[in-house]
N, CA, C and O atoms as CSV, one atom per row, in Angstrom:
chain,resi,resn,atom,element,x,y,z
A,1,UNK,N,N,0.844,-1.167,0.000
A,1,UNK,CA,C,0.000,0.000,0.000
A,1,UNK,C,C,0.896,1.239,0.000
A,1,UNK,O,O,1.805,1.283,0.829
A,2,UNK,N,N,0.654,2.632,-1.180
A,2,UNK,CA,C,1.598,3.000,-1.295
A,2,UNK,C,C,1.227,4.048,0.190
A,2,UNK,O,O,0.122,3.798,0.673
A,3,UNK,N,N,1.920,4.991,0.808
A,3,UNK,CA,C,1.959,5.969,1.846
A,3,UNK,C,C,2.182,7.348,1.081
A,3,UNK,O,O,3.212,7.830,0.610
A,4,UNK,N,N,0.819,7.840,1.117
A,4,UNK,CA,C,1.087,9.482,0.817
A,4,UNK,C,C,1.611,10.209,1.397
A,4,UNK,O,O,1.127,10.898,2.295
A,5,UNK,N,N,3.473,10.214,0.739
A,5,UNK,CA,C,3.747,11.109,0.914
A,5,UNK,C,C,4.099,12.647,0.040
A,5,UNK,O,O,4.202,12.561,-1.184
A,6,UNK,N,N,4.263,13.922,0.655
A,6,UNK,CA,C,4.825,14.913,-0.239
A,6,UNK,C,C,5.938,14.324,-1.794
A,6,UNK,O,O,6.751,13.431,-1.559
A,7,UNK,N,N,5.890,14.669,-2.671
A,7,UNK,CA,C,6.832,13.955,-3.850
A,7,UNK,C,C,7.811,14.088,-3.706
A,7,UNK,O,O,8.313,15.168,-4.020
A,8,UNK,N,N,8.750,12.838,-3.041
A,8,UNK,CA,C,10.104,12.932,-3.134
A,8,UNK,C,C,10.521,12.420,-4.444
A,8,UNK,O,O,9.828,11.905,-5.322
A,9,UNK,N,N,12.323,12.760,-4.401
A,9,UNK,CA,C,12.531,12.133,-5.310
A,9,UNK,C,C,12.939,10.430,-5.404
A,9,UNK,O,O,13.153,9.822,-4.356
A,10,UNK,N,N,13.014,9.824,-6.554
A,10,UNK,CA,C,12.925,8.325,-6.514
A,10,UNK,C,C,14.208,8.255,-6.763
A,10,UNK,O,O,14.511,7.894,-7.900
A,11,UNK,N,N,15.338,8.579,-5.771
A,11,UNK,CA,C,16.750,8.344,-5.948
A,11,UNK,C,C,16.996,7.426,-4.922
A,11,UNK,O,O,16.105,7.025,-4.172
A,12,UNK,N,N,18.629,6.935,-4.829
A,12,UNK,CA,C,19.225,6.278,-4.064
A,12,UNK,C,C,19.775,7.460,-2.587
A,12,UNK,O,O,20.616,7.136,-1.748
A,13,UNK,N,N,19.262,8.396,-2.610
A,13,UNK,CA,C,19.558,9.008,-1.599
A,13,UNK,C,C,18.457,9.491,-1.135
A,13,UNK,O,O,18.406,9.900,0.025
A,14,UNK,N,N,17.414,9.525,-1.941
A,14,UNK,CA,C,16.175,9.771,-0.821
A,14,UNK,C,C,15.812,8.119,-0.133
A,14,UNK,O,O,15.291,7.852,0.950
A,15,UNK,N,N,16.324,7.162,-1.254
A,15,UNK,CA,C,16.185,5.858,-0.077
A,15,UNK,C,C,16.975,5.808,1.459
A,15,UNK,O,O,16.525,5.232,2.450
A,16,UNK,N,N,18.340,6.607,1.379
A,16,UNK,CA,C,18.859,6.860,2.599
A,16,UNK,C,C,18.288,7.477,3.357
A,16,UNK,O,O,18.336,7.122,4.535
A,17,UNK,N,N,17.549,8.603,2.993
A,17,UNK,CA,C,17.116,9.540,3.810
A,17,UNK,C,C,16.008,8.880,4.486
A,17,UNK,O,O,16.059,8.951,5.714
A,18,UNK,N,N,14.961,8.219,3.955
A,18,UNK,CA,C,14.113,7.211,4.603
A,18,UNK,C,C,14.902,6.255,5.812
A,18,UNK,O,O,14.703,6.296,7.026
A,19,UNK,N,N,15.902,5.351,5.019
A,19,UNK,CA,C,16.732,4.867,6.097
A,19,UNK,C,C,16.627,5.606,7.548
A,19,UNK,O,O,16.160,5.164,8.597
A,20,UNK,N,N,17.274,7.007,7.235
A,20,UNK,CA,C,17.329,7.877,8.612
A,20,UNK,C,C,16.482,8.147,9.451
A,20,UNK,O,O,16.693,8.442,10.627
A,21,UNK,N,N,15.138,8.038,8.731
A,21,UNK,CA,C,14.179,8.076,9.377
A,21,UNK,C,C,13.357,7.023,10.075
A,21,UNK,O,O,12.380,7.067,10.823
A,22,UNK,N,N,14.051,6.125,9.598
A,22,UNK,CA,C,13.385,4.406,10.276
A,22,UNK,C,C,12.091,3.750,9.178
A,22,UNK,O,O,11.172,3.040,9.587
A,23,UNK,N,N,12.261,4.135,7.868
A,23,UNK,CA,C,11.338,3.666,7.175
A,23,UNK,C,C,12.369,2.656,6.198
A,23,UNK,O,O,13.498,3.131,6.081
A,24,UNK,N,N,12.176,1.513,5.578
A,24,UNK,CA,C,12.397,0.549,4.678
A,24,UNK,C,C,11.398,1.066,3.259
A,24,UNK,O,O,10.174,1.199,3.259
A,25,UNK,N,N,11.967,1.203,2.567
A,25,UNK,CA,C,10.745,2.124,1.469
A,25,UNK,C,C,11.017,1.224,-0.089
A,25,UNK,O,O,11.977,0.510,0.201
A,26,UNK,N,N,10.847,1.084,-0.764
A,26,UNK,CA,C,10.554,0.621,-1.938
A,26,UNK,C,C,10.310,1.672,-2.785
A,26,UNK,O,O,10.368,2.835,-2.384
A,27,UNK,N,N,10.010,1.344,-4.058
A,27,UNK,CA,C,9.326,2.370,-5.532
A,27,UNK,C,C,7.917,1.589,-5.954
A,27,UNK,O,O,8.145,0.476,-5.480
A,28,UNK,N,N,7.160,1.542,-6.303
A,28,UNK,CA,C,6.138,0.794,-6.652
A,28,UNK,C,C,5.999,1.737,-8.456
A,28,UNK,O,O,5.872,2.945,-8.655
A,29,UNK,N,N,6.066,0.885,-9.217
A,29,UNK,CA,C,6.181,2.082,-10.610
A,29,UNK,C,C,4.268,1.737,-10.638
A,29,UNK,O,O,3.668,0.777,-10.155
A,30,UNK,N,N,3.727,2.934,-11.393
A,30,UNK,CA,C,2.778,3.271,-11.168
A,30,UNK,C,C,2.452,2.832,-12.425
A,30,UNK,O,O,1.341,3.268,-12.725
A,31,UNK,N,N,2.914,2.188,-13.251
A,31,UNK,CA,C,2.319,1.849,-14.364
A,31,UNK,C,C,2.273,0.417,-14.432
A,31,UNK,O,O,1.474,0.016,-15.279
A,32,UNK,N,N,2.995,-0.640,-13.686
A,32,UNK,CA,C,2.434,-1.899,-13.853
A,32,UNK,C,C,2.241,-2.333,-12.413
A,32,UNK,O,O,1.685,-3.405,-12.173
A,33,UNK,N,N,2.660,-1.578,-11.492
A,33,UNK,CA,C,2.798,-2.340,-10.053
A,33,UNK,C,C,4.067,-3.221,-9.594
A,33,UNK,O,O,3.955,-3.985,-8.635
A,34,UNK,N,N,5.174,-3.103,-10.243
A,34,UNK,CA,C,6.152,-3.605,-9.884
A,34,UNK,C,C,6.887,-2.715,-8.674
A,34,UNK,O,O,6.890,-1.489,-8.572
A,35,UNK,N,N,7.517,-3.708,-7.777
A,35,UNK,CA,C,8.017,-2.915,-6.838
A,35,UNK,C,C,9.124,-3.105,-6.764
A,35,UNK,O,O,9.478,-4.264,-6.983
A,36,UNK,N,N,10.469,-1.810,-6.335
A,36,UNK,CA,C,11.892,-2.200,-6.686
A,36,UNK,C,C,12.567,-1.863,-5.539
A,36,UNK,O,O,11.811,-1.149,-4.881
A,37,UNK,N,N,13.307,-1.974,-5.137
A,37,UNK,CA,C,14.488,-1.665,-4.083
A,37,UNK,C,C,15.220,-2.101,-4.157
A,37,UNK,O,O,15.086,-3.245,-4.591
A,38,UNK,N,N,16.782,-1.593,-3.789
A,38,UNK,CA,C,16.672,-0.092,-3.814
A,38,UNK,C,C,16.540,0.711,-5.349
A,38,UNK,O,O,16.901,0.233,-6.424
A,39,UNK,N,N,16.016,1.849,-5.165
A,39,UNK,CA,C,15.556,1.950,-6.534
A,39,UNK,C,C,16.561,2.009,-7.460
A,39,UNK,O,O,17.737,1.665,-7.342
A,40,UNK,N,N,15.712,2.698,-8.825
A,40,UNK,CA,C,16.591,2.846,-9.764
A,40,UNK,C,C,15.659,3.823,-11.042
A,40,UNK,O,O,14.431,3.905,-10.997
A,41,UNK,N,N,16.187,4.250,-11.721
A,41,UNK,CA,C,15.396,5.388,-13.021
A,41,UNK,C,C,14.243,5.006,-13.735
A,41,UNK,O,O,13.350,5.647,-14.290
A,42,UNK,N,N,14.521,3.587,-13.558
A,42,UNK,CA,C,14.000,2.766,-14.914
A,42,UNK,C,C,12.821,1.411,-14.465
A,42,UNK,O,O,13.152,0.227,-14.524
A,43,UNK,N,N,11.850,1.743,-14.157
A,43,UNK,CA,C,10.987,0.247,-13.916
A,43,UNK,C,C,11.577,-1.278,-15.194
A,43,UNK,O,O,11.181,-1.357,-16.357
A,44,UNK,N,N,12.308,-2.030,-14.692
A,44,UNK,CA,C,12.567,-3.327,-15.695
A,44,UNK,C,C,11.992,-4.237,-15.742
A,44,UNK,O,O,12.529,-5.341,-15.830
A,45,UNK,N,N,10.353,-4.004,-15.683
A,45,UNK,CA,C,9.558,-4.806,-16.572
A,45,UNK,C,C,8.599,-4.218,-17.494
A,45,UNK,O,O,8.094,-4.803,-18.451
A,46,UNK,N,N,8.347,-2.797,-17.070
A,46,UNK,CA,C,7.694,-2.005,-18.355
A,46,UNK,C,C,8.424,-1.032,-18.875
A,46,UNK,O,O,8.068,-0.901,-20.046
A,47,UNK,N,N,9.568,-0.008,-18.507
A,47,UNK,CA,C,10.386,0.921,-18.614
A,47,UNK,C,C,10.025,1.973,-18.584
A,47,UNK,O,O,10.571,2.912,-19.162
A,48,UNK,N,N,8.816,2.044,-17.757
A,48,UNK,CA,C,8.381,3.453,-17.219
A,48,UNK,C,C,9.169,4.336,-15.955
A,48,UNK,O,O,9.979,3.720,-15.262
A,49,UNK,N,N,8.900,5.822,-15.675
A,49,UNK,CA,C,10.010,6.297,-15.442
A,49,UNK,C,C,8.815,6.898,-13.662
A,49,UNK,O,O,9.210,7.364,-12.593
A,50,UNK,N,N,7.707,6.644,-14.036
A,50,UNK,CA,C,6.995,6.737,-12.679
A,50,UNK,C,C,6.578,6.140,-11.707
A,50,UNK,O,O,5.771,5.229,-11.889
A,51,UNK,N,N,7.045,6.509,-10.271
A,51,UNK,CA,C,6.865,5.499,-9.557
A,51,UNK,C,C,6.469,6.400,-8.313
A,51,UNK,O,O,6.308,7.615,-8.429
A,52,UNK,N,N,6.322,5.719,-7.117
A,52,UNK,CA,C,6.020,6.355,-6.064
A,52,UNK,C,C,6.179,5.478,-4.416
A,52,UNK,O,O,6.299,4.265,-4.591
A,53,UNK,N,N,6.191,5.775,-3.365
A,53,UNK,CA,C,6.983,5.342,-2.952
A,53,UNK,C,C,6.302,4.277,-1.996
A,53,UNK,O,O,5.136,4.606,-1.779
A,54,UNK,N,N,6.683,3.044,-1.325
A,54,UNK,CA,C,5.689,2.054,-0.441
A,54,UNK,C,C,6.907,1.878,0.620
A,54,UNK,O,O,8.087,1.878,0.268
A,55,UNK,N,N,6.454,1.721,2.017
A,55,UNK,CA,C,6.819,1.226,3.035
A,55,UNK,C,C,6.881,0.068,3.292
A,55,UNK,O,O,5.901,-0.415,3.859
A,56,UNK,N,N,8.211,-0.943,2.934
A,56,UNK,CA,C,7.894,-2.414,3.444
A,56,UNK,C,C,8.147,-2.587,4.487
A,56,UNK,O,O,8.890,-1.813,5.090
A,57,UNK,N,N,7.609,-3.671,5.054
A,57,UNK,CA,C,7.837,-4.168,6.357
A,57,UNK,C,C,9.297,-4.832,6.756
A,57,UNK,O,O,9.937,-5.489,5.934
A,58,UNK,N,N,9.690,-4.625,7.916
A,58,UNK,CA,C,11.524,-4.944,7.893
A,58,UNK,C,C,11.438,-6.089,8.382
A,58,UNK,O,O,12.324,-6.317,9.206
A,59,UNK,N,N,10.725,-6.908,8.207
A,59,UNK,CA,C,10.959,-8.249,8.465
A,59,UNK,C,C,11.254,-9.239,7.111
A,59,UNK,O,O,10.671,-9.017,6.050
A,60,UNK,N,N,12.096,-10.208,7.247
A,60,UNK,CA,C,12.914,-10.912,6.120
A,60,UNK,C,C,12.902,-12.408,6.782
A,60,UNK,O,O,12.390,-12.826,7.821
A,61,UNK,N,N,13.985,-13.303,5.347
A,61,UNK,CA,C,14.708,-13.966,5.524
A,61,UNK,C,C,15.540,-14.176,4.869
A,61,UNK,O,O,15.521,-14.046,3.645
A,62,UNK,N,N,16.794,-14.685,5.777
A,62,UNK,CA,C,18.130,-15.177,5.170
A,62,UNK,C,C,18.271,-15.727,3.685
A,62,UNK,O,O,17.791,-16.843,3.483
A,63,UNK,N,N,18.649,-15.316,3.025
A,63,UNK,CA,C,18.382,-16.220,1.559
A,63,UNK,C,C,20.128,-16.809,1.398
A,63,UNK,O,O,20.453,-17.847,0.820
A,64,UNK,N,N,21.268,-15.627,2.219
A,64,UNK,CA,C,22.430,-16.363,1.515
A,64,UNK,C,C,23.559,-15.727,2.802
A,64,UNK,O,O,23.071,-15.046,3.704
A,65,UNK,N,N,24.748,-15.957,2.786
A,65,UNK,CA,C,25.339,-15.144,3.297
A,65,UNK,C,C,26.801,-15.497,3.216
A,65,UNK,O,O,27.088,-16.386,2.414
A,66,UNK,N,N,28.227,-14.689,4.242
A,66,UNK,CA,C,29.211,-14.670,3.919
A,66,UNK,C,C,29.871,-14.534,5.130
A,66,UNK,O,O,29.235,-13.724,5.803
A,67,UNK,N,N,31.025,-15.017,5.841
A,67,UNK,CA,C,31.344,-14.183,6.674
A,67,UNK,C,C,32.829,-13.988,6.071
A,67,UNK,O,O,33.588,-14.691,5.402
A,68,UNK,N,N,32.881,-12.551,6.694
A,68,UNK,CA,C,34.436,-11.830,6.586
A,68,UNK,C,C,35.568,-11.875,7.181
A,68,UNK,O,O,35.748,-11.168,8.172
A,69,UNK,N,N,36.662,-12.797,6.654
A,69,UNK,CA,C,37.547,-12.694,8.001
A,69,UNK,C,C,38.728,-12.051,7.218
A,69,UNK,O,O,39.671,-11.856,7.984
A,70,UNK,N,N,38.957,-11.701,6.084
A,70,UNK,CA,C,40.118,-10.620,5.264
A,70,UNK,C,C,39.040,-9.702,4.858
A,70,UNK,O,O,38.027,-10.041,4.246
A,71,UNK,N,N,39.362,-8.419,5.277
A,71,UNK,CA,C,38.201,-7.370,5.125
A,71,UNK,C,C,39.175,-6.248,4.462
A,71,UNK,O,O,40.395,-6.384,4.368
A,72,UNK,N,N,38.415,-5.085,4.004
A,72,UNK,CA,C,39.357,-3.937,3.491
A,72,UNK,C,C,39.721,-3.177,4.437
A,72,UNK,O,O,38.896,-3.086,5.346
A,73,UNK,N,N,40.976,-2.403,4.593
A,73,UNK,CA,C,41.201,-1.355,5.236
A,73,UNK,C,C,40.407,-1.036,6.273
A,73,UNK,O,O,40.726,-1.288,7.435
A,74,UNK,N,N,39.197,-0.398,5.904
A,74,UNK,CA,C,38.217,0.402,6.751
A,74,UNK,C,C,37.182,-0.836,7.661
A,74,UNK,O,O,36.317,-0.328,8.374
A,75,UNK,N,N,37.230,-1.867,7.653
A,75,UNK,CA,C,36.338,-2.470,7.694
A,75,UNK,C,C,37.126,-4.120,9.064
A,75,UNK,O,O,36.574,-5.107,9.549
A,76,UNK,N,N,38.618,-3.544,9.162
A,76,UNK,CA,C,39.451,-4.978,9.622
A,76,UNK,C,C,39.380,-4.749,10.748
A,76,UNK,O,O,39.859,-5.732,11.313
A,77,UNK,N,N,38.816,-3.449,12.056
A,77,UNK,CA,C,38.606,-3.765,13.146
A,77,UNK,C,C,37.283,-4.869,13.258
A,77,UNK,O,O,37.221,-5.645,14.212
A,78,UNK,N,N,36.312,-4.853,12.256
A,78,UNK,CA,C,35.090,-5.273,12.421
A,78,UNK,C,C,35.131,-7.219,12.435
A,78,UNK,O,O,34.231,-7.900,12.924
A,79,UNK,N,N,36.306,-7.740,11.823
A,79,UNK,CA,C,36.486,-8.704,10.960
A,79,UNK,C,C,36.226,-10.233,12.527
A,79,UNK,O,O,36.270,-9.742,13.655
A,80,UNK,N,N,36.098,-11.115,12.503
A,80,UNK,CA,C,35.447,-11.371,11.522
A,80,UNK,C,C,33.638,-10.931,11.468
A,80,UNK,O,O,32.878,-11.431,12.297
A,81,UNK,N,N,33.343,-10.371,10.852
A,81,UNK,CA,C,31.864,-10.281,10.214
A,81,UNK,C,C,31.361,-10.853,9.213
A,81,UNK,O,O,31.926,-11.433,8.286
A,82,UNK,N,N,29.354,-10.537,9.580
A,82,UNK,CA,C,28.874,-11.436,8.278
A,82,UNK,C,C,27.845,-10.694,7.559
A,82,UNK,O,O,26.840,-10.186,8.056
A,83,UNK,N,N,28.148,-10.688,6.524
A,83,UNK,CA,C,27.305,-9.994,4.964
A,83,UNK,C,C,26.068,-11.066,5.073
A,83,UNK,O,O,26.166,-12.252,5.387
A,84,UNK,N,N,25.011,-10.423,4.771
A,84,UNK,CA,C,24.025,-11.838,4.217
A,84,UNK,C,C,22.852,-10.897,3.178
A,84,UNK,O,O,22.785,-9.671,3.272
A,85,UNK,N,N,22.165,-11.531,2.414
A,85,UNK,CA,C,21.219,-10.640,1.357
A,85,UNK,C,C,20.066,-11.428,2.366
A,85,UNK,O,O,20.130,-12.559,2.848
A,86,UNK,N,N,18.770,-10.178,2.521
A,86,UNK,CA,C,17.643,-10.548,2.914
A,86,UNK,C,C,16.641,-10.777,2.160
A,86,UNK,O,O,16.471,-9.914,1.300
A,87,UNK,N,N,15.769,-11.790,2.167
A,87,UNK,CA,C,14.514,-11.660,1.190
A,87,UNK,C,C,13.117,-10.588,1.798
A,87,UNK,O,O,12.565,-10.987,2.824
A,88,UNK,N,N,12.770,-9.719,1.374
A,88,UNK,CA,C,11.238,-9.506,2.188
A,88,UNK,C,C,9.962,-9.681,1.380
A,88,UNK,O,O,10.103,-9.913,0.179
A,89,UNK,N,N,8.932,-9.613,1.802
A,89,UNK,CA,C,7.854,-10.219,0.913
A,89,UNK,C,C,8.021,-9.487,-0.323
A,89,UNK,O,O,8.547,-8.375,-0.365
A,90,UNK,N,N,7.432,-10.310,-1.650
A,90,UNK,CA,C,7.307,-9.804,-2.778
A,90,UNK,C,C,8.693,-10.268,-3.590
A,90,UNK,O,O,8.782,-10.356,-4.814
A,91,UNK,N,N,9.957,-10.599,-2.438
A,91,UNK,CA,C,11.005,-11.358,-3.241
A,91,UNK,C,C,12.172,-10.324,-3.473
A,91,UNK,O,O,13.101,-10.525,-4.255
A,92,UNK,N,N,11.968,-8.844,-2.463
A,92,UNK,CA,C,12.418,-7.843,-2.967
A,92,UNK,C,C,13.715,-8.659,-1.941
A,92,UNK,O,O,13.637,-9.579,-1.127
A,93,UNK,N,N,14.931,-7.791,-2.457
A,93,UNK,CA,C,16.115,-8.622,-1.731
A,93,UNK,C,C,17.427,-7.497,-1.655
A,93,UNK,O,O,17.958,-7.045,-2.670
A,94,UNK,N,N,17.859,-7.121,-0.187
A,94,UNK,CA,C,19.277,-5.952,-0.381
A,94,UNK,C,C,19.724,-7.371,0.610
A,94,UNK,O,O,19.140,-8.336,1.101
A,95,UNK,N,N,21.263,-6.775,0.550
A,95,UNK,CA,C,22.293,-7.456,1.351
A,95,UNK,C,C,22.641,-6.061,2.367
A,95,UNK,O,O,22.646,-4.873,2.048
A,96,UNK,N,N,22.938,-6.733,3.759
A,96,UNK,CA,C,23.736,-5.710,4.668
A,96,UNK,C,C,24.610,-6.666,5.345
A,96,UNK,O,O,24.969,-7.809,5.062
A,97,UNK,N,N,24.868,-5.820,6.391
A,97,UNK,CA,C,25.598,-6.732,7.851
A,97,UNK,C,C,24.739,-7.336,8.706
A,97,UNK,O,O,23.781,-6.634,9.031
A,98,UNK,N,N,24.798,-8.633,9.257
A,98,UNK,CA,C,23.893,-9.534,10.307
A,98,UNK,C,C,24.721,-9.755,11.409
A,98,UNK,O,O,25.592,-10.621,11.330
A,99,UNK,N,N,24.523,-8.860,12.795
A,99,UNK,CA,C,25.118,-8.756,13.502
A,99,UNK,C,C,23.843,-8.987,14.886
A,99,UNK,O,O,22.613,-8.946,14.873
A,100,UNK,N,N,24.906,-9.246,16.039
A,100,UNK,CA,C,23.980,-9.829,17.518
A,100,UNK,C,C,23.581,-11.613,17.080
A,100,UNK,O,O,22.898,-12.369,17.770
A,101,UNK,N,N,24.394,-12.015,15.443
A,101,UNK,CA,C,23.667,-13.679,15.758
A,101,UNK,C,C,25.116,-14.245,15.155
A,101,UNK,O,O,25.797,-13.792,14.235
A,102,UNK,N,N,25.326,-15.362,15.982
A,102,UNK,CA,C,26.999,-15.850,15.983
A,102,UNK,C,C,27.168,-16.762,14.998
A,102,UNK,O,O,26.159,-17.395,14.687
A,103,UNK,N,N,28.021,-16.961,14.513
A,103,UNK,CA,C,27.857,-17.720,13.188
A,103,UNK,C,C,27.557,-19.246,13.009
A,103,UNK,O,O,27.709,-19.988,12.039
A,104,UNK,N,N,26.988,-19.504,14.515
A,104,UNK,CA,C,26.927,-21.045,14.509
A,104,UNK,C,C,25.308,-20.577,14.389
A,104,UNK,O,O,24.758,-21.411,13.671
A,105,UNK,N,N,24.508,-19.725,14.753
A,105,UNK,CA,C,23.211,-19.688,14.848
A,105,UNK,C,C,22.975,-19.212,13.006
A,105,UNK,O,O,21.810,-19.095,12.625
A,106,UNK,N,N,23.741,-19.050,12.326
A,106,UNK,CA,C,23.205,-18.615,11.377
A,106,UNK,C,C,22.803,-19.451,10.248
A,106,UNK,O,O,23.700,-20.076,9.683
A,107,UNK,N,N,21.676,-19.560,9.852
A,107,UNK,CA,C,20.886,-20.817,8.414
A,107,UNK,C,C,20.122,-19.834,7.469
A,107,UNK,O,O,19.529,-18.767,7.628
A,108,UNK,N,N,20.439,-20.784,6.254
A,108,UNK,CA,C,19.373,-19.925,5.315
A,108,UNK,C,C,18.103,-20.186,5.871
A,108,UNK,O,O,17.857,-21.131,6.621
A,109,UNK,N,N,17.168,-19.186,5.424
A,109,UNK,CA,C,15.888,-19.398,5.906
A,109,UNK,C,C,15.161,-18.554,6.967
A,109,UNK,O,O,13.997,-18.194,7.140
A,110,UNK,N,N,16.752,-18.328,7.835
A,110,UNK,CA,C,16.016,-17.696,9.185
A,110,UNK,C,C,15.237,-16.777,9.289
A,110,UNK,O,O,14.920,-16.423,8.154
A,111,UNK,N,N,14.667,-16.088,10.166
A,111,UNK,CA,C,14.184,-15.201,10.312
A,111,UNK,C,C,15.064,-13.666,10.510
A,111,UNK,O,O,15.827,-13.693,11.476
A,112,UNK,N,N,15.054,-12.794,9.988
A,112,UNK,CA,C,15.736,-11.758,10.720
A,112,UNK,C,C,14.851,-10.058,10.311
A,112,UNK,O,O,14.105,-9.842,9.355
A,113,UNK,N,N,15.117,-9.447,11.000
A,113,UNK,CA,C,14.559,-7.840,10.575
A,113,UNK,C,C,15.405,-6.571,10.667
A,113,UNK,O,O,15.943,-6.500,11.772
A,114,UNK,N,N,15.619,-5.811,10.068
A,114,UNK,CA,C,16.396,-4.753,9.408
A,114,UNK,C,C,16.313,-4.011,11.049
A,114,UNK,O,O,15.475,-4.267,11.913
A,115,UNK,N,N,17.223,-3.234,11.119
A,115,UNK,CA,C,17.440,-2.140,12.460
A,115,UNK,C,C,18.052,-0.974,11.748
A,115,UNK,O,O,18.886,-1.051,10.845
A,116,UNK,N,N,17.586,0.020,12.215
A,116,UNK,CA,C,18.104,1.407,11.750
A,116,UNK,C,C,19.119,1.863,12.337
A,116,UNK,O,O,19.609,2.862,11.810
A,117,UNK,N,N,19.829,1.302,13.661
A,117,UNK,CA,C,20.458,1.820,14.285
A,117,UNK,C,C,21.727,2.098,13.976
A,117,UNK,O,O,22.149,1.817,12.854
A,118,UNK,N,N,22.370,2.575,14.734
A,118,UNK,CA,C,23.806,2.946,13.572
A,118,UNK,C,C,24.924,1.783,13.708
A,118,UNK,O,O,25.619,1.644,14.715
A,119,UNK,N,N,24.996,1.021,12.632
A,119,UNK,CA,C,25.738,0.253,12.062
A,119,UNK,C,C,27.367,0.452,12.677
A,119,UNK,O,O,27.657,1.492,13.268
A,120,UNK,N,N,28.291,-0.550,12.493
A,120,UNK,CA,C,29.703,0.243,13.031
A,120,UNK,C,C,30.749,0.517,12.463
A,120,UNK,O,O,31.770,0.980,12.969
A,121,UNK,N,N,30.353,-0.022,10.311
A,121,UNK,CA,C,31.770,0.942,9.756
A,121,UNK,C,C,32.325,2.020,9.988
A,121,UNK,O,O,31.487,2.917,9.891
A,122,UNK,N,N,32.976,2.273,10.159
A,122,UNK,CA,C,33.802,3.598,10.484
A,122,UNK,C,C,32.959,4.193,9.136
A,122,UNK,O,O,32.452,3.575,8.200
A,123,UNK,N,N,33.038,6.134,9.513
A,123,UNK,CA,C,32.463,6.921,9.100
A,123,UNK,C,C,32.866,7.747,7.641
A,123,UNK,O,O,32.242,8.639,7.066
A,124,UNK,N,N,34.178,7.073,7.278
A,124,UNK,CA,C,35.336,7.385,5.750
A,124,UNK,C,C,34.736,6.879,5.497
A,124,UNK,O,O,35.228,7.080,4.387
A,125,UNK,N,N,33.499,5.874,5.214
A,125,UNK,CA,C,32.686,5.274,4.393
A,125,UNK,C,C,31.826,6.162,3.987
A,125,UNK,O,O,31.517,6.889,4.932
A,126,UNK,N,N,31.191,6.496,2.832
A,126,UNK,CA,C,30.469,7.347,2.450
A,126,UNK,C,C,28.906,7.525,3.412
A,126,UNK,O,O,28.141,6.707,3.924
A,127,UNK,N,N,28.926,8.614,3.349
A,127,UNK,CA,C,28.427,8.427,4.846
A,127,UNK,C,C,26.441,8.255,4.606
A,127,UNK,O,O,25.623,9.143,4.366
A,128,UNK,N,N,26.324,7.412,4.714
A,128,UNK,CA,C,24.634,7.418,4.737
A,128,UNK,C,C,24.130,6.422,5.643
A,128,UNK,O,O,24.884,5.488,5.918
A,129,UNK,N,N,23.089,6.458,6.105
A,129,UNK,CA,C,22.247,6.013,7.022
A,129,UNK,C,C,22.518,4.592,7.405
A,129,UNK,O,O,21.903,4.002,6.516
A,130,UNK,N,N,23.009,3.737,8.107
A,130,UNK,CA,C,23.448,2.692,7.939
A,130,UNK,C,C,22.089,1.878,8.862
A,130,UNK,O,O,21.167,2.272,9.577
A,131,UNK,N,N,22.623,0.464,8.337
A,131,UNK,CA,C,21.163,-0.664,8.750
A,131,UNK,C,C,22.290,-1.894,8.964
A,131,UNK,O,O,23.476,-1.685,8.706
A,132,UNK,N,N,21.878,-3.024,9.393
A,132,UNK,CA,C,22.072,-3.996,9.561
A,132,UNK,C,C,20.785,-4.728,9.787
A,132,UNK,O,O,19.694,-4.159,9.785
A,133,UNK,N,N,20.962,-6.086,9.993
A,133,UNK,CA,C,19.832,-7.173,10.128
A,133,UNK,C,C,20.021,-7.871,11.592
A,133,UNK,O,O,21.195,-8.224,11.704
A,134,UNK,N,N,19.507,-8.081,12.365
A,134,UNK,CA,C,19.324,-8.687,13.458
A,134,UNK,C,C,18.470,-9.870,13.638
A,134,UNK,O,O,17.585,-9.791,12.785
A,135,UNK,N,N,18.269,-11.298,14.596
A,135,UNK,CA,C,17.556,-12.087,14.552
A,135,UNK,C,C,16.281,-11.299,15.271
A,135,UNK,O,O,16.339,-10.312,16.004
A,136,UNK,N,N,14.878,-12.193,14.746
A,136,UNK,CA,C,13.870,-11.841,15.532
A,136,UNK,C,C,13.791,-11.844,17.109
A,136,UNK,O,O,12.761,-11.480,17.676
């Protein structure tokens, strides 16, 4: 259901800016009903350029994951850590960090839900709203 809001724009930085605000947001293109995240210019199943914006729910599951134990530069106090891509309904799917669950608790499938809270790459990372995934 989309949420009326004022017309933002359908960029990758008004998706941050949502981030900041504690919303998980999507594009819903207004011409076939496809929904995308994180967005992008172009709906790729009709190639329409209008869309508007929906609130998903931050609850997921595990579809894959990774853990890090050679990390880059910015990232080797954190090490070892674990990357994983989330599924949420509709099949929509980002990857973050899955942190608070130890790597023996971790299976595809699980349950987990997005947190807004501030993430712990160091801040030379381009700086936008950071998320991670947590277990239920």
């Amino acid at each position: 259901m989309s949420i009326p809001l004022p017309v933002e724009p359908f960029t990758i930085e008004q998706f941050y800016k949502f981030l900041q605000q504690g919303k998980l947001m999507a594009g819903i293109c207004q011409k076939c009903t496809k929904i995308h995240m994180p967005p992008r210019p172009f709906c790729d199943k009709c190639g329409s350029q209008l869309f508007s914006w929906v609130n998903i729910s931050g609850k997921g599951k595990l579809v894959t994951y990774t853990v890090i134990n050679i990390a880059p530069q910015e990232f080797q106090d954190l090490t070892p850590y674990t990357i994983g891509i989330v599924e949420f309904a509709g099949g929509l799917r980002i990857p973050g960090m899955i942190q608070d669950v130890t790597q023996e608790q971790l299976k595809i499938g699980m349950p987990l839900v997005i947190n807004f809270d501030t993430c712990s790459p160091p801040q030379q990372w381009p700086f936008w709203q950071r998320y991670y995934f947590k277990s239920l």
